[in-house]
C-alpha positions as CSV (number, residue, x, y, z in Angstrom):
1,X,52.2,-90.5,2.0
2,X,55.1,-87.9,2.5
3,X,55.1,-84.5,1.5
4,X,57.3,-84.5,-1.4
5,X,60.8,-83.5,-0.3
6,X,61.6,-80.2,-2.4
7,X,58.2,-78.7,-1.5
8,X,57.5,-79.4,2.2
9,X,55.1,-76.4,2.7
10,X,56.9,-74.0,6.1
11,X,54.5,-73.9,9.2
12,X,52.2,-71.2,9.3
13,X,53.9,-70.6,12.3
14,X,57.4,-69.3,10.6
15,X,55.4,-68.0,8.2
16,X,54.5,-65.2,11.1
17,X,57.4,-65.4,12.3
18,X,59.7,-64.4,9.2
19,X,56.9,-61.7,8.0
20,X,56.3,-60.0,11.9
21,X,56.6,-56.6,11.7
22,X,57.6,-56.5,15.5
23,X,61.5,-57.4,14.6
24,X,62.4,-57.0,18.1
25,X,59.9,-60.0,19.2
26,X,61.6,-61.8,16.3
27,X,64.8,-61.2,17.0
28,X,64.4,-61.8,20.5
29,X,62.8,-65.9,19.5
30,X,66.1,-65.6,17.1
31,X,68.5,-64.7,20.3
32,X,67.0,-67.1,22.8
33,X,68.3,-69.9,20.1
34,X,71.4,-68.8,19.6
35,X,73.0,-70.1,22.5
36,X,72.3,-73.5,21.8
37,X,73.9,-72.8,18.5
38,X,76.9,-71.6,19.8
39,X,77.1,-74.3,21.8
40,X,76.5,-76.8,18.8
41,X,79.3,-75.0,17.5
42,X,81.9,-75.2,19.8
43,X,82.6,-79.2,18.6
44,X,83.8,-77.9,15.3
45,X,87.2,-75.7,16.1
46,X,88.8,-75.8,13.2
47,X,92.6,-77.7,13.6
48,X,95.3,-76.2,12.6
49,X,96.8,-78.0,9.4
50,X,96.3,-75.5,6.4
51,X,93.0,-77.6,5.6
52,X,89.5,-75.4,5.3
53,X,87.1,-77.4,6.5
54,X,83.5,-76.0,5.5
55,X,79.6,-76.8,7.1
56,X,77.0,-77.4,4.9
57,X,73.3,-78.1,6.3
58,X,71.0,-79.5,4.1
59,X,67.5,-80.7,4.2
60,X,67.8,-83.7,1.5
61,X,65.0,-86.0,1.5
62,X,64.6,-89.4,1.3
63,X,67.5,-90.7,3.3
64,X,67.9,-92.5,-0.1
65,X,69.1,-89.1,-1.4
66,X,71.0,-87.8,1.5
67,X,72.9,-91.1,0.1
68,X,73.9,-90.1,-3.0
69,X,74.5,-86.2,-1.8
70,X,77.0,-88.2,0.7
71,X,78.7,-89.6,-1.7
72,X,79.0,-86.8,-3.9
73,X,80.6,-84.6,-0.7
74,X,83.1,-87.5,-0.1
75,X,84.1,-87.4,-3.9
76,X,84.7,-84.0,-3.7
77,X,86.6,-84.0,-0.1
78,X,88.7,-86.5,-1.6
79,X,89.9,-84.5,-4.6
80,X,90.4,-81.2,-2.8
81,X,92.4,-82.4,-0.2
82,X,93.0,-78.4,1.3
83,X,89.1,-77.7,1.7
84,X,86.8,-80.8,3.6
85,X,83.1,-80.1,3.4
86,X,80.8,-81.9,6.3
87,X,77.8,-82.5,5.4
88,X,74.9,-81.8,8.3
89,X,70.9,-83.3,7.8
90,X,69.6,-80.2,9.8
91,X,66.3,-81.7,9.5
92,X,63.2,-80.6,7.5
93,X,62.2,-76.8,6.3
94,X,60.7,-76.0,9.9
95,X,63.3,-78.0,11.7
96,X,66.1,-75.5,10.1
97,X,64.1,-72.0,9.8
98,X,65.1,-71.1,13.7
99,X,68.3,-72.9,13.4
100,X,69.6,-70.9,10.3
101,X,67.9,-67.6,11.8
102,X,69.3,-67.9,15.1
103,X,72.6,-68.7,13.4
104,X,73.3,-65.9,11.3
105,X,72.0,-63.5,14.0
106,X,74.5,-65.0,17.0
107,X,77.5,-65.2,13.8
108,X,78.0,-68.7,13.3
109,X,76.3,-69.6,10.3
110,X,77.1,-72.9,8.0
111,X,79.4,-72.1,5.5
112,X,77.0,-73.3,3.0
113,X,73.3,-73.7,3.2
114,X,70.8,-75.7,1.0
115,X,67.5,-74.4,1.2
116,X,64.3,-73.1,-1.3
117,X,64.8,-69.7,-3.1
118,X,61.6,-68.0,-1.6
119,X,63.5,-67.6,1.4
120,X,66.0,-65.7,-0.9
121,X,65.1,-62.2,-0.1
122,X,64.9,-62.7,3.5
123,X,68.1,-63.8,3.8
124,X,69.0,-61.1,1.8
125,X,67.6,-58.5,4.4
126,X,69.6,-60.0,7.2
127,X,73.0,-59.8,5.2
128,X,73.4,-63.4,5.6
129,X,74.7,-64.4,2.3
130,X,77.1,-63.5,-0.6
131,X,75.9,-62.5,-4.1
132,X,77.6,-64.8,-6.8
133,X,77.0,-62.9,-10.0
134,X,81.0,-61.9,-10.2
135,X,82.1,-65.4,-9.5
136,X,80.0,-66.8,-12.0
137,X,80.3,-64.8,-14.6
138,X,84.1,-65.4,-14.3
139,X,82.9,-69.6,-14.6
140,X,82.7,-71.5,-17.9
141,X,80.1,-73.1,-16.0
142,X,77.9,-70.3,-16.6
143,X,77.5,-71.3,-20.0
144,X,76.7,-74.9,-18.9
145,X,73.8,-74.0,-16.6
146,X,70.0,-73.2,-18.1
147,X,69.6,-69.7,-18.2
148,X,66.0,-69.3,-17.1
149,X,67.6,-71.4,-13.9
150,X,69.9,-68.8,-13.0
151,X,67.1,-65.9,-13.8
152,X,64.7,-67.3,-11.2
153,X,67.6,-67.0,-8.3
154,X,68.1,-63.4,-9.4
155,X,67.0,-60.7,-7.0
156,X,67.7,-56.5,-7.7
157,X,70.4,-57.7,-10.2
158,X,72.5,-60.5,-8.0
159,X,72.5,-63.9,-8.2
160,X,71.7,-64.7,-4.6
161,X,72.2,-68.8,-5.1
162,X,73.0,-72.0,-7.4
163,X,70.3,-74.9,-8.2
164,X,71.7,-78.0,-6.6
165,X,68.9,-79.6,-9.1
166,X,66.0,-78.9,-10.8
167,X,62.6,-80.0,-12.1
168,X,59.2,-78.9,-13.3
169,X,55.4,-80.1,-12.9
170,X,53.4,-81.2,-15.9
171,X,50.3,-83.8,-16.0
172,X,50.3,-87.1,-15.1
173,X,47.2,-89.2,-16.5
174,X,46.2,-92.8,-16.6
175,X,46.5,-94.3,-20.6
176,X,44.1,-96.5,-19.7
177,X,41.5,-94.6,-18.6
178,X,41.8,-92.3,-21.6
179,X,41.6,-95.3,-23.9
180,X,38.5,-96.6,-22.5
181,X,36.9,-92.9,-22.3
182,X,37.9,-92.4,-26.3
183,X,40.2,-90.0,-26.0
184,X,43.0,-90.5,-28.6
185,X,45.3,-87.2,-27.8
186,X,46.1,-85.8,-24.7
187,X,45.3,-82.1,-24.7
188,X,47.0,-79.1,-25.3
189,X,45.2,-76.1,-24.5
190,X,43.3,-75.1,-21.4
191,X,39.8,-75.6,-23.1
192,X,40.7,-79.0,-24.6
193,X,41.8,-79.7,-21.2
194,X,38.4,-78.9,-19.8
195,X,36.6,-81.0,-22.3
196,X,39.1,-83.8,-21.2
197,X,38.2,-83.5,-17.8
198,X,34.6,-83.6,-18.8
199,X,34.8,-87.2,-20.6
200,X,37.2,-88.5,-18.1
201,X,34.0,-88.0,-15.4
202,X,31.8,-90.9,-15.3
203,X,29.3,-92.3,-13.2
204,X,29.5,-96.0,-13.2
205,X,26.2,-96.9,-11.3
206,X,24.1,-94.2,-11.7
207,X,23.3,-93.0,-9.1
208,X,24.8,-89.3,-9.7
209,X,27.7,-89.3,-8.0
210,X,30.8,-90.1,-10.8
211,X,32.8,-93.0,-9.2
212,X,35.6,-91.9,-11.5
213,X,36.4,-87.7,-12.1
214,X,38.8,-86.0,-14.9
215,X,41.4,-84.2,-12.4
216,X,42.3,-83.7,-8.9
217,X,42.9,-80.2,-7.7
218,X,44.7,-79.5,-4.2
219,X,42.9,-77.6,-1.6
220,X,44.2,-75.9,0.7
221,X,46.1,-72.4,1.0
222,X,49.4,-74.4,1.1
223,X,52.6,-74.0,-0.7
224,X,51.7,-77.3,-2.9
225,X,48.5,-75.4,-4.1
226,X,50.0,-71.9,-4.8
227,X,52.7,-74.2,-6.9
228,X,50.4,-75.5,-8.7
229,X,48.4,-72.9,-9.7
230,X,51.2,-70.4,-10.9
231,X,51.3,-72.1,-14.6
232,X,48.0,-71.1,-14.9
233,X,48.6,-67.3,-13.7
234,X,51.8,-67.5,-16.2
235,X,49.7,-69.7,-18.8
236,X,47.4,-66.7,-19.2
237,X,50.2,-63.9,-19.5
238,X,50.1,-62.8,-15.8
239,X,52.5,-61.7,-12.8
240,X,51.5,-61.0,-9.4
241,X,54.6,-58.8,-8.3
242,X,54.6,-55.4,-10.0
243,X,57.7,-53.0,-8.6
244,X,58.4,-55.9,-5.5
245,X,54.7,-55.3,-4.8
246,X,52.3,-57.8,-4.9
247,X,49.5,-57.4,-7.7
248,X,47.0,-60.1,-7.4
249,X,43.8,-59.0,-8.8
250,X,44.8,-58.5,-12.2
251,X,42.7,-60.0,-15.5
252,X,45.2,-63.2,-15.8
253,X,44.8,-64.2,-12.1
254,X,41.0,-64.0,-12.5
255,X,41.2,-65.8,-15.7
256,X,43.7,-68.2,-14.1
257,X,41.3,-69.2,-10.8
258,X,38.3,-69.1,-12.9
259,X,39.8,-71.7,-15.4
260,X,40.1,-73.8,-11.7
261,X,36.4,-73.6,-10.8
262,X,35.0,-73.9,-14.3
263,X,36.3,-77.2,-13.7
264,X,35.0,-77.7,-10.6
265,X,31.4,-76.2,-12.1
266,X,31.9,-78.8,-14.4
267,X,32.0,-81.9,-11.9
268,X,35.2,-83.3,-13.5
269,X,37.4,-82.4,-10.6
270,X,37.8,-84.1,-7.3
271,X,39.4,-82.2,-4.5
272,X,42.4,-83.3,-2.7
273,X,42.0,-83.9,1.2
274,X,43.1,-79.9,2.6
275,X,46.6,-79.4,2.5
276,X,47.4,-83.0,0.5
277,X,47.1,-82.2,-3.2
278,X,50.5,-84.1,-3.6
279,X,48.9,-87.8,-2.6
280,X,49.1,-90.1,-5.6
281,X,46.2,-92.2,-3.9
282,X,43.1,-91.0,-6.0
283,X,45.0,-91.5,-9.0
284,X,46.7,-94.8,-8.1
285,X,43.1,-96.1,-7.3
286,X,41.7,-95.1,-10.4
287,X,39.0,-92.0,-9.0
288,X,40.6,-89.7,-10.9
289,X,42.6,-90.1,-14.4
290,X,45.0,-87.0,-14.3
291,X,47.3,-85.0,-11.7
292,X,49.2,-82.4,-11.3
293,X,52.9,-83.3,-10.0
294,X,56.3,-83.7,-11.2
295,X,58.6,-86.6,-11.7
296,X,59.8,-86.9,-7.9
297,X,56.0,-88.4,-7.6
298,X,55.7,-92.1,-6.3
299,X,53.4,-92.7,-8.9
300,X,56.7,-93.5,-11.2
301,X,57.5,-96.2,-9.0
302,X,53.9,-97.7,-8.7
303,X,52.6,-100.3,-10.9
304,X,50.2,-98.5,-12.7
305,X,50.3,-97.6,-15.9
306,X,50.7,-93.7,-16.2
307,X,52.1,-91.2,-18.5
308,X,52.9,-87.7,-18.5
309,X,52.1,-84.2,-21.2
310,X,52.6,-80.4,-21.0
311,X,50.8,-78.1,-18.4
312,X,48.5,-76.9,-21.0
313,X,48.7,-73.5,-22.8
314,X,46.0,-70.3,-22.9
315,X,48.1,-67.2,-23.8
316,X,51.3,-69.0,-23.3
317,X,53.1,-72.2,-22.3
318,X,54.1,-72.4,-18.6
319,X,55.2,-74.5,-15.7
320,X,57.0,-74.2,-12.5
321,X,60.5,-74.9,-11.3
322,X,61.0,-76.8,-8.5
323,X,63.8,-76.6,-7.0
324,X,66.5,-76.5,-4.0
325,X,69.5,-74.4,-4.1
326,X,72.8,-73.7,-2.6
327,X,73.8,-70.6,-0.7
328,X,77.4,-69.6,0.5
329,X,76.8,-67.3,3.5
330,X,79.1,-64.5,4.5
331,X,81.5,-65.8,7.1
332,X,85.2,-65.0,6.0
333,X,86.9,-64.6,2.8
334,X,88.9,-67.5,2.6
335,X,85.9,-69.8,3.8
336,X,83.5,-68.4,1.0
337,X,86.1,-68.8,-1.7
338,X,86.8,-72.7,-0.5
339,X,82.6,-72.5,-0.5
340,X,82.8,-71.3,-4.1
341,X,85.0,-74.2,-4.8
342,X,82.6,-76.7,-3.9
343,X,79.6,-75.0,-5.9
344,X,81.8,-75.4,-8.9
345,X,81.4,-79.1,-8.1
346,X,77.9,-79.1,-8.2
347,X,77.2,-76.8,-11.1
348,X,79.5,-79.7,-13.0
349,X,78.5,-82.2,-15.4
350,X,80.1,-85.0,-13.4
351,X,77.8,-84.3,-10.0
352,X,75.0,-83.5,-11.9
353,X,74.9,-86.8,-14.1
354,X,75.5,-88.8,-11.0
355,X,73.2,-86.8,-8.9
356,X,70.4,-86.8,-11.7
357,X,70.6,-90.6,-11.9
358,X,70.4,-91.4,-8.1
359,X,67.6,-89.1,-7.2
360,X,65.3,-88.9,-10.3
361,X,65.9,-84.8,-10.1
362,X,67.0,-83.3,-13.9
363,X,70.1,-81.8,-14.2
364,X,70.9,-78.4,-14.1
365,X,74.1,-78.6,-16.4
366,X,73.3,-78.9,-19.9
367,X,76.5,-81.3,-20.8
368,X,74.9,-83.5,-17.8
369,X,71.4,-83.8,-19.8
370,X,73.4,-85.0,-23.0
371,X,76.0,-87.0,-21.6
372,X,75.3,-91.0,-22.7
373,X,75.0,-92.0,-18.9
374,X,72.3,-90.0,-18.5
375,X,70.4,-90.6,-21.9
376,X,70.5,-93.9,-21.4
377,X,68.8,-93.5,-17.8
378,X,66.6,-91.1,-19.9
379,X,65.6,-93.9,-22.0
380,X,64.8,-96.2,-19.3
381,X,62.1,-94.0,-17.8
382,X,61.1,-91.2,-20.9
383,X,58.7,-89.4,-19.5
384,X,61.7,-87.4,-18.2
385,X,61.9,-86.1,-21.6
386,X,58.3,-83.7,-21.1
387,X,59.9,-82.1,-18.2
388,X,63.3,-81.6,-20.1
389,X,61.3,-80.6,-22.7
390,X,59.4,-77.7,-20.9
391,X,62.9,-76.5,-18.7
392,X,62.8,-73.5,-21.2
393,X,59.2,-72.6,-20.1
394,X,59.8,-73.3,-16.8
395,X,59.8,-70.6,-13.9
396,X,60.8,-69.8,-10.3
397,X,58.2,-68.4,-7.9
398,X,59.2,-64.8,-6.3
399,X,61.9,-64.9,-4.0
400,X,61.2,-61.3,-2.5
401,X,61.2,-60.7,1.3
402,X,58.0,-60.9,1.8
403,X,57.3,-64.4,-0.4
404,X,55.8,-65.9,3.0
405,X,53.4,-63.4,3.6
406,X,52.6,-63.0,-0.7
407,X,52.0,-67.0,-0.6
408,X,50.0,-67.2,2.4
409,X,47.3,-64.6,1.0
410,X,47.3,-66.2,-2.5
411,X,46.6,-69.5,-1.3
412,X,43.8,-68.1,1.0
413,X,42.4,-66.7,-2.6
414,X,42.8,-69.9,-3.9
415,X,41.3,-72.2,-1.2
416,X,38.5,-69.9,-1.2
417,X,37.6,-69.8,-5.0
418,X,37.9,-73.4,-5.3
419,X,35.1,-73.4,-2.5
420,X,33.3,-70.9,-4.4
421,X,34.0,-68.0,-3.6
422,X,34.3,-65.5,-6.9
423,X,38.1,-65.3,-8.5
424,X,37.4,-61.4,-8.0
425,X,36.4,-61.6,-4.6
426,X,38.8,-63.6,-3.5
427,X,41.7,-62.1,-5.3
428,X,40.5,-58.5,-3.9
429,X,40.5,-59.9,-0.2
430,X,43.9,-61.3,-0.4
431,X,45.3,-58.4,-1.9
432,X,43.7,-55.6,0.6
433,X,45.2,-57.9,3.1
434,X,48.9,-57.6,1.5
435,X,48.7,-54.2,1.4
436,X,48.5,-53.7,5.1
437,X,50.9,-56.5,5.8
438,X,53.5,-53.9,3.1
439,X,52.3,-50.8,4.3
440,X,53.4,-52.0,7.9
441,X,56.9,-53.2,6.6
């Protein structure tokens, strides 16, 4: 199965290549590109009629979404007949790194860009794109848009970017499964989660090995397993950036990947394939009775029966946004104020219902969420309602500079606790190793 589309993990590749402290070997991958963008860009003169016309690459997958996105741009195109936006598939995450990097560096960026927020502050080092704190604050929209959204795309004080939509993770299980096992309420809290896991294990024939396990945990050092994890970091009270340092070995992010291979100790967890936590397949087939996703999963449009509760509270309740986003790069006045005029669009409740519907995504516009249209798509598949439910618990991962380098190292922590390494151990590696990568940037 396909990597879901909002968290389609960048190659370790760019990873190096965005966190490098040799800038002049990056810029000079960056440069050798930008010829072929200038070239690309040559086709799109701009006539001279008094009408704006305005970029926009975007990564939207399915093709069943691009759709919808289409028809939302020709909506808009249609009532704003002085500004034309052209929508561009610039591929997938690793597909569009060089192309955006090489653009901004050889000055012909898109006008608008829809990307992830963790690249957020390295966009911001480069001066690529326009803070939009002033221009929203000026918005009713502002009112209309979740605050804790807006917070999550908020680096040294600016608003760096707009959700284009929104969602969260919680726990899918199998009803079934829990039904036969006993289990009457699904649990709340990370130790009746445990004790879940534990009766959801079984051994069917005997012969020692469980045929069927509580939960399946992604491994791998991935951006799917760092996504998952960080409820549990936030569950039990913790952050790992302290002063836009990383802070990893702290007593919530031991608790946190201890909780993880207690259940593992515990032989109620299966582990993913590396790097595939996202496939549905163990818990379509029945080996394992809950997952960790969110509600872009196949598993809502399988036959089997599923439902979906809470990430599960220690200290606190917690999940994590995810997300895509909508930059206006800096280009020219008049272009980012036409750019402006097209985020209004999305921010509104008319896109966003329409949006929401087509794609499965939650809206990012309050009025969207209670308009009848989309409570009646609400009503027709209600587990929507648990992630709308925990939006005011949800939150962003760090969108600092170095987010690439910050991931990479937690996930190496991760992989190698769930292997067996100690939380402390592990934690204390990856963090010695962020600290050279800072001290040398």
């Amino acid at each position: 199965m396909k990597i879901p589309p909002l968290l389609h993990p960048i190659s370790n590749f760019f990873r190096q290549l965005i966190s490098s402290t040799s800038r002049l070997l990056v810029l000079g991958i960056i440069l050798s590109s930008c010829l072929i963008i200038l070239s690309g860009c040559q086709a799109s003169a701009q006539k001279d009629d008094g009408v704006i016309r305005l970029t926009l690459w975007q990564g939207i997958n399915p093709p069943a979404n691009r759709d919808v996105f289409q028809k939302l741009v020709d909506k808009f195109n249609q009532t704003h007949p002085d500004i034309q936006v052209e929508s561009i598939f610039a591929g997938g995450l690793d597909q569009q790194l060089p192309k955006i990097l090489a653009a901004v560096v050889g000055n012909v960026p898109p006008d608008i860009l829809s990307f992830y927020p963790q690249l957020t502050g390295q966009f911001v080092e480069l001066d690529a794109i326009r803070p939009l704190e002033d221009w929203l604050e000026k918005s009713p929209l502002k009112s209309e848009v979740s605050p804790n959204l807006l917070a999550a795309l908020t680096l040294d004080d600016h608003l760096w970017s707009v959700p284009l939509y929104t969602s969260n993770i919680g726990i899918f299980y199998r009803p079934q499964l829990f039904q036969a096992a006993g289990i009457t309420q699904t649990p709340k809290t990370w130790s009746e989660l445990r004790e879940v896991a534990k009766k959801l294990t079984i051994d069917k024939d005997g012969d020692g090995k469980p045929e069927q396990q509580g939960m399946l945990l992604p491994l791998g050092k991935g951006e799917w397993t760092v996504f998952s994890w960080f409820p549990f970091l936030w569950s039990a009270g913790g952050e790992i950036i302290t002063d836009n340092r990383p802070n990893l070995t702290t007593d919530a992010a031991v608790s946190a990947l201890q909780f993880w291979q207690d259940l593992i100790k515990d032989g109620s967890v299966k582990l993913s394939a590396p790097e595939r936590g996202y496939e549905e397949d163990d818990f379509i087939a029945g080996r394992v009775a809950m997952q960790i996703t969110g509600p872009w999963t196949y598993i809502m449009k399988s036959d089997v029966d599923y439902q979906v509760f809470p990430m599960p509270a220690n200290v606190e309740q917690a999940t994590a946004i995810g997300d895509g986003n909508l930059y206006v790069m800096k280009t020219t006045p008049a272009r980012e104020e036409a750019a402006l005029k097209f985020l209004e669009f999305v921010l509104s409740e008319e896109f966003q219902t329409e949006w929401s519907i087509g794609t499965g995504f939650l809206p990012v516009n309050m009025k969207s969420t209670q308009s009848a249209a989309y409570q009646e798509f609400m009503n027709e598949k209600p587990v929507l309602k648990v992630f709308l439910d925990q939006m005011p618990a949800a939150r962003g991962r760090p969108i600092i500079a170095g987010y690439n380098s910050l991931s990479d190292s937690l996930g190496r922590a991760i992989e190698a606790t769930l292997l067996g390494e100690s939380p402390e151990k592990a934690l204390k590696t990856a963090q010695d190793r962020l600290e050279l990568i800072w001290h040398k940037n």
